[in-house]
MARKOL-887911 format. One record per residue: residue number from 0; x, y, z of N, C-alpha, C, O in turn. Coordinates in steps of 0.05 Angstrom, whole numbers, padded with zeros to 5 digits. Layout:
<tortis>
TORTI	NUM	X	Y	Z	X	Y	Z	X	Y	Z	X	Y	Z
...
</tortis>
This chain:
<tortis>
TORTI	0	00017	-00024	00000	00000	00000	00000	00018	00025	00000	00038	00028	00013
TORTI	1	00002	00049	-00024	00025	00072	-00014	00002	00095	00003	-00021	00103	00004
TORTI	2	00035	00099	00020	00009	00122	00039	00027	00143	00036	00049	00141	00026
TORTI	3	00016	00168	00046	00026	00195	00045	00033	00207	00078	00017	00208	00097
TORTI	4	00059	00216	00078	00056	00233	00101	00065	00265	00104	00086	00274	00094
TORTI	5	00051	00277	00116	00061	00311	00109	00064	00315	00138	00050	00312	00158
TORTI	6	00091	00325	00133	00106	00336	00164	00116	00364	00166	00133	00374	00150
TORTI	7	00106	00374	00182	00104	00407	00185	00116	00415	00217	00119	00401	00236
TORTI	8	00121	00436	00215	00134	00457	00237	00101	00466	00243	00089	00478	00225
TORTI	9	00091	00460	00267	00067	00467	00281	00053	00459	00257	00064	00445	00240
TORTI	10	00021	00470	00254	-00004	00457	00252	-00012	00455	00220	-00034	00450	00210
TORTI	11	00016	00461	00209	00005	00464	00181	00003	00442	00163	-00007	00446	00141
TORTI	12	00012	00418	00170	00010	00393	00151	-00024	00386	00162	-00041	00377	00147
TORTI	13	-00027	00391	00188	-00067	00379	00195	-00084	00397	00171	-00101	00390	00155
TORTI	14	-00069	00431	00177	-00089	00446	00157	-00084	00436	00135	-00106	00426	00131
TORTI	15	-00072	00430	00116	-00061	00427	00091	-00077	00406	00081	-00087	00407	00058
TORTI	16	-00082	00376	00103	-00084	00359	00099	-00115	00364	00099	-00127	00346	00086
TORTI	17	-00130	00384	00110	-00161	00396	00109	-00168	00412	00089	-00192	00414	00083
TORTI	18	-00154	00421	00079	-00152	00437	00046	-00155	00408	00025	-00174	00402	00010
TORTI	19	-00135	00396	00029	-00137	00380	00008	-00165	00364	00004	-00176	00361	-00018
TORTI	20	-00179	00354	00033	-00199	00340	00031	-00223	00353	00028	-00243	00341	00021
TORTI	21	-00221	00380	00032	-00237	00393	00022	-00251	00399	-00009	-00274	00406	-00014
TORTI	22	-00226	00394	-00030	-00226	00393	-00051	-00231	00366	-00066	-00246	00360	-00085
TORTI	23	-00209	00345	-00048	-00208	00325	-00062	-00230	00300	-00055	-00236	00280	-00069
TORTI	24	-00239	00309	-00027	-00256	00285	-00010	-00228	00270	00003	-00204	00275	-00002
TORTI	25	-00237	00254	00019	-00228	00242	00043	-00209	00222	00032	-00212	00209	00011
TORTI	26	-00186	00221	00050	-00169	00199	00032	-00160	00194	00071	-00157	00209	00090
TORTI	27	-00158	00162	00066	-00148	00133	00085	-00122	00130	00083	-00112	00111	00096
TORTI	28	-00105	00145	00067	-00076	00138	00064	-00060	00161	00068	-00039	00162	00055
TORTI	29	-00067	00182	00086	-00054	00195	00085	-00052	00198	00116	-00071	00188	00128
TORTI	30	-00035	00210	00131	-00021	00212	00153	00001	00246	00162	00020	00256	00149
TORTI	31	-00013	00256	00186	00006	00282	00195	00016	00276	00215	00006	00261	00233
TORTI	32	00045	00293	00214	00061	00300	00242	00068	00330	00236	00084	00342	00222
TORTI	33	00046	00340	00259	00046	00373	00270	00064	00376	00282	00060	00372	00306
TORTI	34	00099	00385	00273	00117	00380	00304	00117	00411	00319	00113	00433	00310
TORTI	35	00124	00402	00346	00122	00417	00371	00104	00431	00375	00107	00453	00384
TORTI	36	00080	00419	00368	00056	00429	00376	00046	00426	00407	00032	00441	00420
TORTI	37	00054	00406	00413	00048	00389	00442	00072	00386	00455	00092	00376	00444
TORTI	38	00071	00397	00484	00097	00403	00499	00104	00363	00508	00086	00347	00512
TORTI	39	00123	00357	00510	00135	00333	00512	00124	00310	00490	00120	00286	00496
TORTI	40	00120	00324	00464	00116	00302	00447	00144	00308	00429	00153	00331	00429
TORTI	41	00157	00288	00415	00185	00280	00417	00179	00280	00380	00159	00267	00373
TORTI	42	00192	00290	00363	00194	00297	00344	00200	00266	00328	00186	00252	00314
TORTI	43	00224	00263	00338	00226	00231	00336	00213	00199	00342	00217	00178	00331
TORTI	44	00195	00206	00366	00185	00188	00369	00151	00190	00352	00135	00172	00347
TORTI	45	00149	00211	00348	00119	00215	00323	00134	00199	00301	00125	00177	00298
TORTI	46	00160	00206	00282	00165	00184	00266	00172	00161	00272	00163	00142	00258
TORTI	47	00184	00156	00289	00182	00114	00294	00150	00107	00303	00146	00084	00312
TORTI	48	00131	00124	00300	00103	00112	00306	00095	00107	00274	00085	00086	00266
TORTI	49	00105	00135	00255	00083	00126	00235	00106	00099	00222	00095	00080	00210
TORTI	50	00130	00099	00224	00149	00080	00210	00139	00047	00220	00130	00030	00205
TORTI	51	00143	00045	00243	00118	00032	00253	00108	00013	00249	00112	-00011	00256
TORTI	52	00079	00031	00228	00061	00021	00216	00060	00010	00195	00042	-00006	00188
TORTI	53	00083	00018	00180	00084	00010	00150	00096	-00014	00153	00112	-00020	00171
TORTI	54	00085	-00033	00131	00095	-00067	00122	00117	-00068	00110	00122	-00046	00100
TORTI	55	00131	-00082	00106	00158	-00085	00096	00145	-00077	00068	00153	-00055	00060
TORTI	56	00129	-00090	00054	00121	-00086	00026	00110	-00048	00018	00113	-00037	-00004
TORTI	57	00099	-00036	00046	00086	-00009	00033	00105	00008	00032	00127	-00001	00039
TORTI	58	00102	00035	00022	00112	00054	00013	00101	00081	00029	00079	00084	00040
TORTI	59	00123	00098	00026	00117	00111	00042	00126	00144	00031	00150	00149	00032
TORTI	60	00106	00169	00018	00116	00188	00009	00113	00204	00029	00091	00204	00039
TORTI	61	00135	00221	00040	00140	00243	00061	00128	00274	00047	00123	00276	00023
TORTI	62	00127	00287	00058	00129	00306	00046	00128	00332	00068	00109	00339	00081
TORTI	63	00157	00345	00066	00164	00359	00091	00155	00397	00080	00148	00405	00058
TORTI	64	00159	00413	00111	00151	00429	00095	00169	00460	00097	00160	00483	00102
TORTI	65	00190	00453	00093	00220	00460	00090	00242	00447	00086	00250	00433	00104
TORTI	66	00256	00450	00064	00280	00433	00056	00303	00445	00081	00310	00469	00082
TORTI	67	00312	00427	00096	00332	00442	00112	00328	00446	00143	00343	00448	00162
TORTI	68	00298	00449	00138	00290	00446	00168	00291	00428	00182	00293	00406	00171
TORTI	69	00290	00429	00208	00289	00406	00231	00271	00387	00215	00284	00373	00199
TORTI	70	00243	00383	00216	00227	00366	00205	00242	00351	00181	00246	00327	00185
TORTI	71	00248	00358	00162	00258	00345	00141	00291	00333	00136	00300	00319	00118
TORTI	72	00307	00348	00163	00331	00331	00171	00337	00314	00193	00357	00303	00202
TORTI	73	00306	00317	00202	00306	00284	00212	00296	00260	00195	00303	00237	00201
TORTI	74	00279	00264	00173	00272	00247	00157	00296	00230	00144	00303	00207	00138
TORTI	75	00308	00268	00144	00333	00255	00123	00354	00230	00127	00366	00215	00112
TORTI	76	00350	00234	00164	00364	00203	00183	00355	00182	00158	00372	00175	00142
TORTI	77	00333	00175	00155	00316	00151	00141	00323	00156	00120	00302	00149	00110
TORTI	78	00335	00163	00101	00335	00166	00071	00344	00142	00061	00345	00140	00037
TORTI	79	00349	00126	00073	00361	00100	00069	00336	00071	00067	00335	00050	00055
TORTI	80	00317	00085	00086	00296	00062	00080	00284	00068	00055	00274	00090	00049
TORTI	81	00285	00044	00040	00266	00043	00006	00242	00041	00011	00228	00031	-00006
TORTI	82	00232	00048	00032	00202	00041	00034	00191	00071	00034	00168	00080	00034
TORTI	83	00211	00081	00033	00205	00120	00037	00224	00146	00014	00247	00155	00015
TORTI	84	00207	00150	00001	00211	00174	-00012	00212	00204	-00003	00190	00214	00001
TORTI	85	00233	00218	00001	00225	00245	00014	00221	00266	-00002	00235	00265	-00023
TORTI	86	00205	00288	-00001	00197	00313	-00020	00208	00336	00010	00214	00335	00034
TORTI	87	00206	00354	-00014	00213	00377	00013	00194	00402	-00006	00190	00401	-00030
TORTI	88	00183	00424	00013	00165	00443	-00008	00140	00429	-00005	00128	00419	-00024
TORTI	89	00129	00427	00024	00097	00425	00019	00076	00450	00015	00075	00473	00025
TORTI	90	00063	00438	-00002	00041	00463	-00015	00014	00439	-00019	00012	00415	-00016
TORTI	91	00000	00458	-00027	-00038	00451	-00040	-00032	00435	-00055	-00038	00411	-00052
TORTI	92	-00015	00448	-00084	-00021	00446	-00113	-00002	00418	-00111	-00008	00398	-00124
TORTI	93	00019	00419	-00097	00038	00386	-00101	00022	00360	-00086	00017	00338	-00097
TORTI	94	00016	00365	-00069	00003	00345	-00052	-00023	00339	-00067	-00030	00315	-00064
TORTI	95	-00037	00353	-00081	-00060	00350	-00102	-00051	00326	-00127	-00064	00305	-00132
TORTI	96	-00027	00334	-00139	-00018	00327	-00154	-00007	00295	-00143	-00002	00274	-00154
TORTI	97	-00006	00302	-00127	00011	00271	-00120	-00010	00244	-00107	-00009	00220	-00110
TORTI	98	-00030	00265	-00088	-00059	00242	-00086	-00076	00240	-00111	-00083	00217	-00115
TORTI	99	-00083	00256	-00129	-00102	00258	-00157	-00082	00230	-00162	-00089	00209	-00151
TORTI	100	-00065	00231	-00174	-00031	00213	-00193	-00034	00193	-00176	-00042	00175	-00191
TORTI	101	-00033	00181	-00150	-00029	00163	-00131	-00030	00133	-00146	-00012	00116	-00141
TORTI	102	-00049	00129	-00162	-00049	00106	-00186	-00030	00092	-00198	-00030	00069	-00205
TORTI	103	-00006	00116	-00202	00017	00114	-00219	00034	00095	-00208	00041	00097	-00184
TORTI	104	00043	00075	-00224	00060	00056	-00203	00095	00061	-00194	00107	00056	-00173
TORTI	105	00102	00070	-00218	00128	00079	-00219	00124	00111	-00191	00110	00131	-00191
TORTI	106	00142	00101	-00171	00137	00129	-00157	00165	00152	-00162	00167	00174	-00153
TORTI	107	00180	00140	-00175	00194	00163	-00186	00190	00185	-00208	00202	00206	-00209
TORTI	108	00167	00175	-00228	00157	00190	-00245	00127	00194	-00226	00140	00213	-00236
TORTI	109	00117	00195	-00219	00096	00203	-00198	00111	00232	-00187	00101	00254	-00191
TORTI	110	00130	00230	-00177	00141	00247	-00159	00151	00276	-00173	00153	00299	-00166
TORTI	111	00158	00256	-00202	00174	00285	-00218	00147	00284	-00235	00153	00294	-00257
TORTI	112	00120	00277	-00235	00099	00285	-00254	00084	00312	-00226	00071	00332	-00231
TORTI	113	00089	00307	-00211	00086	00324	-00184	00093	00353	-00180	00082	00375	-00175
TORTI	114	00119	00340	-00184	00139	00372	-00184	00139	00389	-00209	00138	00413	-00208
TORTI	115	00141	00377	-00228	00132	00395	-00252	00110	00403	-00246	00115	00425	-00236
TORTI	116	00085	00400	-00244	00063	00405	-00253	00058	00432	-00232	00051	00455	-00240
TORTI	117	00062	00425	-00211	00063	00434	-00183	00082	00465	-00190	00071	00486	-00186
TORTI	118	00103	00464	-00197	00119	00486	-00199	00102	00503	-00219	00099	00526	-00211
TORTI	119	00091	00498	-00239	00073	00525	-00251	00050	00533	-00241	00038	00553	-00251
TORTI	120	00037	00514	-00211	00023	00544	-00206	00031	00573	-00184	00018	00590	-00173
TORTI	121	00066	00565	-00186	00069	00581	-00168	00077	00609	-00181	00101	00609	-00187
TORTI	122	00063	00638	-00188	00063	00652	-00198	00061	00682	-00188	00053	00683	-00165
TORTI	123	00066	00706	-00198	00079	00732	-00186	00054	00742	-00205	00054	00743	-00230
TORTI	124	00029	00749	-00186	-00001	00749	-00188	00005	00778	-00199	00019	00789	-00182
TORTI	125	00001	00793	-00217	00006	00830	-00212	-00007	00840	-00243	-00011	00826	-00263
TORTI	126	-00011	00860	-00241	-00022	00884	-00258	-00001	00889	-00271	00016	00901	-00257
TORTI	127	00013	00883	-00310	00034	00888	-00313	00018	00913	-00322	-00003	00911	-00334
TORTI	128	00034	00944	-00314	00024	00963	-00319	00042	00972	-00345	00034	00989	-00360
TORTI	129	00067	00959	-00351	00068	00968	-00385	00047	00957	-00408	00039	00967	-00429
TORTI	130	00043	00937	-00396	00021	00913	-00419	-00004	00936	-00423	-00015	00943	-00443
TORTI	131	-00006	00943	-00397	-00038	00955	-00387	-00029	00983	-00410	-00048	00989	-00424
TORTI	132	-00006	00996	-00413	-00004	01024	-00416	-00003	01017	-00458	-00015	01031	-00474
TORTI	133	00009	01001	-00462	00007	00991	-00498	-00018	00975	-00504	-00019	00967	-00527
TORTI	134	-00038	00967	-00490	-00065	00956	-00491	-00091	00981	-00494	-00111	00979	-00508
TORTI	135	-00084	01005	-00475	-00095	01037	-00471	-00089	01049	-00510	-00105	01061	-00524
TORTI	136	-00065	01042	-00518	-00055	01052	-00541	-00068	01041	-00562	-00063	01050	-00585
TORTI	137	-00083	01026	-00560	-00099	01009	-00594	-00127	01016	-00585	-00146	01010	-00599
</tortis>
């Protein structure tokens, strides 16, 4: 089985993971760790719970939400288990892309059909006011 996990610095992988189901409906395979949200809950010991769970046979996509951060250089300890893929850059539009795709068996083209797709909707929203000023001109 492949499952999904989104790990965040405080509460943003629960919200993220409420966005998505909002849009997408409810998904059984997916899994959060909110870290240091809860005073004596152990950063480390939330991942040996969800690691855990998984069967020698499942799979396991991370998806942290800072490259560099605590959260995602502890994962990085594990980069060695094949049962786990790590992403770094959690957002809406990737995590969309990667539960919609989830079908795909190959998870390395899953991952890079993800990241492409995912990287164009991130865009610099604005009023080009030269466009606006030669558009005034015809």
């Amino acid at each position: 089985m492949r499952y999904f996990l989104f790990a965040s610095h405080g509460n943003f992988a629960d919200g993220i993971l409420h966005s998505l189901e909002l849009i997408t409906g409810k998904h059984e395979n997916i899994w959060t760790i909110n870290a240091y949200v809860n005073d004596g809950e152990d950063l480390n010991g939330q991942i040996s719970e969800v690691m855990k769970r998984l069967e020698a046979e499942d799979e396991l996509i991370v998806v942290t939400d800072i490259f560099g951060g605590s959260v995602n250089n502890e994962f990085m300890k594990l980069i060695h288990d094949r049962r786990m893929t790590l992403i770094a850059g959690l957002n809406l539009p990737l995590i969309m892309e990667l539960t919609m795709n989830q079908q795909m068996e190959d998870t390395d083209k899953l991952v890079k059909l993800a990241l492409d797709r995912s990287k164009d909707s991130i865009q610099h929203c604005r009023l080009d006011t030269e466009q606006e000023k030669v558009d005034d001109d015809f």
